[in-house]
C-alpha positions in Angstrom: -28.5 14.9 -55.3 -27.0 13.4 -51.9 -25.9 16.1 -49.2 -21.9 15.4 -49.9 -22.4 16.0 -53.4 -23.5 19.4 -52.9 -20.7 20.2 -50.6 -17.5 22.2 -52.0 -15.0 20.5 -53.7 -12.5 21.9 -51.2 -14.4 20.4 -48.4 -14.9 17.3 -50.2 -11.0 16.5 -50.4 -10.9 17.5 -46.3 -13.8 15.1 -45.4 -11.3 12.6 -44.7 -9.0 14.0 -42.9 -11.6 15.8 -41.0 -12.5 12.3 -40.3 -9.8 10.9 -39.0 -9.1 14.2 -36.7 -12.6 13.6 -35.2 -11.9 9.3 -34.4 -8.0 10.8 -32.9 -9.4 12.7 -30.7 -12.6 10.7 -29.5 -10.1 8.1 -28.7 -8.3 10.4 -26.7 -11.1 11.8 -24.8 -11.9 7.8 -24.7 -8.5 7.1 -23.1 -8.9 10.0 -20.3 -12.0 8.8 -19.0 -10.9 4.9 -19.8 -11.7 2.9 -16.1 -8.6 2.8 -13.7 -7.8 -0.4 -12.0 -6.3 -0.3 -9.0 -5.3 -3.3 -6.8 -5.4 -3.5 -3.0 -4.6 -6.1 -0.2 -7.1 -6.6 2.9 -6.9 -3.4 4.9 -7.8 0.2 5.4 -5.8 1.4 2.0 -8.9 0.8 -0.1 -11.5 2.2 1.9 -9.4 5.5 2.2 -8.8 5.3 -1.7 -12.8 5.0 -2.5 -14.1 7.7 -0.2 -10.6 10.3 -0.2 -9.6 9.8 -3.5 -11.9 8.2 -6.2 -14.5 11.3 -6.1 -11.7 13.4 -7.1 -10.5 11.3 -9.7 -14.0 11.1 -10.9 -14.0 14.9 -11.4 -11.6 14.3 -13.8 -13.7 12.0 -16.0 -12.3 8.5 -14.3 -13.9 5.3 -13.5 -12.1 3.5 -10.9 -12.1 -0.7 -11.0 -11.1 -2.1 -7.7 -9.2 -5.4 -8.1 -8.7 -7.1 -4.5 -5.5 -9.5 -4.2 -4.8 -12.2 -0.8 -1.3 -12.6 -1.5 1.7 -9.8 -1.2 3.6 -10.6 -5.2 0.1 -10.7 -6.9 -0.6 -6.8 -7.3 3.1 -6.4 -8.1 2.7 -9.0 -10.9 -0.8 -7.5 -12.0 0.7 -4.3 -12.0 3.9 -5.5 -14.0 1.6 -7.5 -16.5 -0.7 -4.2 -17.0 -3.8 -5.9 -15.7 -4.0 -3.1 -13.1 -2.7 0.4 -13.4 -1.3 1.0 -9.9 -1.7 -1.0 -6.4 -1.2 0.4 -3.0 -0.8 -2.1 -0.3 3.4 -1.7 0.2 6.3 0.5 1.4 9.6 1.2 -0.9 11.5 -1.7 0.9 8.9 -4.6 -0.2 8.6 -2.6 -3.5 12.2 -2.8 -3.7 12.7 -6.4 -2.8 9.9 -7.9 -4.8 11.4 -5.5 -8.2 14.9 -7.3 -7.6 13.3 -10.8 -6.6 11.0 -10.9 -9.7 12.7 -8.9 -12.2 9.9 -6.4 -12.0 10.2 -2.8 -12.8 7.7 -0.5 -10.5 7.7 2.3 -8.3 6.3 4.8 -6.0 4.1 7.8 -6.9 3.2 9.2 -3.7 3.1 7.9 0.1 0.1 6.9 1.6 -1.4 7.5 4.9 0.0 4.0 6.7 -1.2 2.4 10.3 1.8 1.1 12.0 2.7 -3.0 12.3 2.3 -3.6 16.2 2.6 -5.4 18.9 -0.9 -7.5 20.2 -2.1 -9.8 22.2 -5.0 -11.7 24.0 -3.9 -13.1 26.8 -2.0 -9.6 28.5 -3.4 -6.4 28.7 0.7 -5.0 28.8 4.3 -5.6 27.8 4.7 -6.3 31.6 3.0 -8.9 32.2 4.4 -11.4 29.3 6.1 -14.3 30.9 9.8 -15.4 29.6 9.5 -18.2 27.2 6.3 -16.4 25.7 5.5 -17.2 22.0 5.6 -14.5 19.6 4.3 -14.8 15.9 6.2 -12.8 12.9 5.7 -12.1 9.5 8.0 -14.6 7.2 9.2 -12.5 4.6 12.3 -10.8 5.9 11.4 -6.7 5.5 8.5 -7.5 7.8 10.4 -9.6 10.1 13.1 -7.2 10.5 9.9 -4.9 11.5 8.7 -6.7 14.1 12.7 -8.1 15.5 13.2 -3.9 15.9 9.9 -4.0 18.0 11.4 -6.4 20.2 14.9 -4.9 20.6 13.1 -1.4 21.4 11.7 -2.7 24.3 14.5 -5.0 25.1 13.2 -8.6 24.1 16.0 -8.9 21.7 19.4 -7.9 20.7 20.3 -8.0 16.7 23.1 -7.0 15.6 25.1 -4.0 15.1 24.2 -2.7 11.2 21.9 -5.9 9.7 20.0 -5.0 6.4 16.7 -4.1 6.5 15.7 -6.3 3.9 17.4 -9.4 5.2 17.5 -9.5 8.7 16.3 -13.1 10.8 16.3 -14.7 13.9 19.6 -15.6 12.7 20.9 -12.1 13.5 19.7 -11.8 17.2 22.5 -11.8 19.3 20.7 -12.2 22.5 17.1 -13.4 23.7 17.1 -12.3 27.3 13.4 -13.3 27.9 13.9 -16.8 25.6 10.9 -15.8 23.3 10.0 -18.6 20.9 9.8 -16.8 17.6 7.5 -18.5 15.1 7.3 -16.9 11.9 4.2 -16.9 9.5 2.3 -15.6 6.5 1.8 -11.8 7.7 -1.7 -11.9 6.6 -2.3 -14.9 9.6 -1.1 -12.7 12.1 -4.2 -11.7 13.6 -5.7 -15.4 14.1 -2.5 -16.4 15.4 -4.0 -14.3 18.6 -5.7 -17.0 19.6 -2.3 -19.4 20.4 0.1 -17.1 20.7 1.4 -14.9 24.0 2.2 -12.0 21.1 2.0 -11.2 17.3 3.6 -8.9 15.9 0.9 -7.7 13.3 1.2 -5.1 10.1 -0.8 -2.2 10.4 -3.3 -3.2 7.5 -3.9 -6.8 8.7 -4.5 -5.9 12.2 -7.4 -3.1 10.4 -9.1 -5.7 8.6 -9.3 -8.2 11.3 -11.0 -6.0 13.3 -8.0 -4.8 15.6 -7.4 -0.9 17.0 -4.3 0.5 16.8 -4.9 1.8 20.1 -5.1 -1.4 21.7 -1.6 -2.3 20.6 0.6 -3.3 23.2 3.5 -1.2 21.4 3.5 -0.3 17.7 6.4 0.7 16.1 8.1 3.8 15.4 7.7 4.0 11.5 9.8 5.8 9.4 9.7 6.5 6.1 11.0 3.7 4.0 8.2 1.9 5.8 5.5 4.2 5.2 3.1 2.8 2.3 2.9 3.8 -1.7 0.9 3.7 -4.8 2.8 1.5 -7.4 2.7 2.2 -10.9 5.0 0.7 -13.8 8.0 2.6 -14.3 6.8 4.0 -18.0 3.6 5.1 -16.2 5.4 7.2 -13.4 4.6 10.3 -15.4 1.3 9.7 -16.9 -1.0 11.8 -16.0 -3.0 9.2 -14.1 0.0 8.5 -12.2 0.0 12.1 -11.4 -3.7 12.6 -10.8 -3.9 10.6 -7.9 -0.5 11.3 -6.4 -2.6 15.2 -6.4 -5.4 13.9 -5.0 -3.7 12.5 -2.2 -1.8 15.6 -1.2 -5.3 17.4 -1.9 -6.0 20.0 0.8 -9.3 17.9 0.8 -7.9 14.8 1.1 -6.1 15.7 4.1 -9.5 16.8 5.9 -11.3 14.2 5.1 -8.3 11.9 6.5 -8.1 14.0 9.7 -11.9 14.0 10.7 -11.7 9.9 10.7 -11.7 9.0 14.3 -11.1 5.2 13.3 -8.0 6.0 11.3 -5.8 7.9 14.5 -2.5 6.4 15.1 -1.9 6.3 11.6 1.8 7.5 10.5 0.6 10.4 7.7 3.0 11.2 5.0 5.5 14.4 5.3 3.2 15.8 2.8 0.4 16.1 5.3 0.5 19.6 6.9 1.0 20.0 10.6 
């Protein structure tokens, strides 16, 4: 006589549904320690990501899959297509722009630690010393652009005018180029090799990191504020899932926050209101 025969008839009928209980919540258990893909651009976002924040999420029974991207829509389109669960390579504007631009539907989680776009150059060692007439690369896409066009009016380069859009300012709104730059805009992610022709380039923070460049040898970075300070991305149905959530904790971690601090190669960097003082 088999072993289910000699079971009670009661827990014959339950077998079943005992069953199915078991597979429900294996798959759930499944679900919660399911890999996490997260996408990243060249920079400094990833490596803060693996050592800050992937042992935490690990505690929690994740398995993170890094996916790494070389052009600024491609996490935003992974993300929107659910090949990757979040990215973090952007601020709110870009995220903004690219939603409205592509018909995507993201947004932030939590800000990000975020190195400032700058000013940099190989041929002067400061502002002062930049002829009139000097060259200066900028990004292309106009939320960087307008970036680097309020470096220049901060120290006087330019004038734009009174109350342009962040999002779609261009050398058509400067009003007055006192030192005659020649402006030559380009994919932000050439920046850095445009060093070696240009007087100036106006660099974002995580390019000029993963070219080798220190914040402290910027010529002047940029006062960053907030709506420029970088995110994680998630789809807006995932914005309360508890992945979602579990990293936005891990980066406003007490622990998190150390670790950040004690990073000599990451000073300069504009840390999140979160961050204690």
């Amino acid at each position: 006589m088999s072993s289910s025969s000699r079971a009670p008839s009661w827990l014959r009928r339950f077998a079943p549904l005992l069953g199915g209980f078991a597979l429900s919540l294996a798959m759930q258990l499944s679900a919660h320690a399911a890999d996490l893909r997260v996408g990243f651009m060249p920079g400094p976002y990833r490596d803060a990501f693996t050592n800050g924040i992937e042992p935490q999420l690990k505690k929690l029974g994740y398995t993170v899959k890094y996916v790494e991207f070389s052009q600024g829509v491609q996490p935003n389109d992974a993300v929107e297509r659910g090949q990757i669960d979040a990215n973090i390579f952007q601020h709110t504007l870009y995220l903004n722009a690219t939603n409205k631009q592509q018909g995507f539907d993201l947004v932030p989680v939590v800000h990000v630690p975020t190195p400032p776009m700058g000013l940099y150059s190989q041929r002067h060692k400061s502002l002062d010393t930049v002829p009139d007439g000097a060259t200066v690369t900028l990004p292309s896409d106009p939320v960087n652009a307008a970036r680097a066009l309020n470096i220049l009016a901060g120290i006087g380069w330019v004038t734009l005018k009174p109350g342009v859009s962040p999002i779609s300012v261009s050398e058509r709104d400067i009003v007055a180029n006192p030192k005659r730059l020649k402006l030559v805009p380009l994919e932000a992610a050439q920046a850095p090799r445009s060093l070696a022709d240009a007087d100036i380039a106006a660099v974002q923070g995580n390019f000029a990191i993963a070219s080798g460049l220190k914040l402290t040898e910027a010529l002047k970075l940029e006062n960053m504020t907030l709506p420029y300070v970088n995110v994680v991305a998630v789809k807006r149905s995932n914005e309360n899932a508890k992945f979602a959530q579990d990293i936005a904790a891990a980066y406003q971690s007490a622990e998190f926050q150390r670790f950040f601090r004690a990073n000599p190669a990451w000073a300069g960097y504009r840390l999140p209101d979160y961050f204690s003082q």
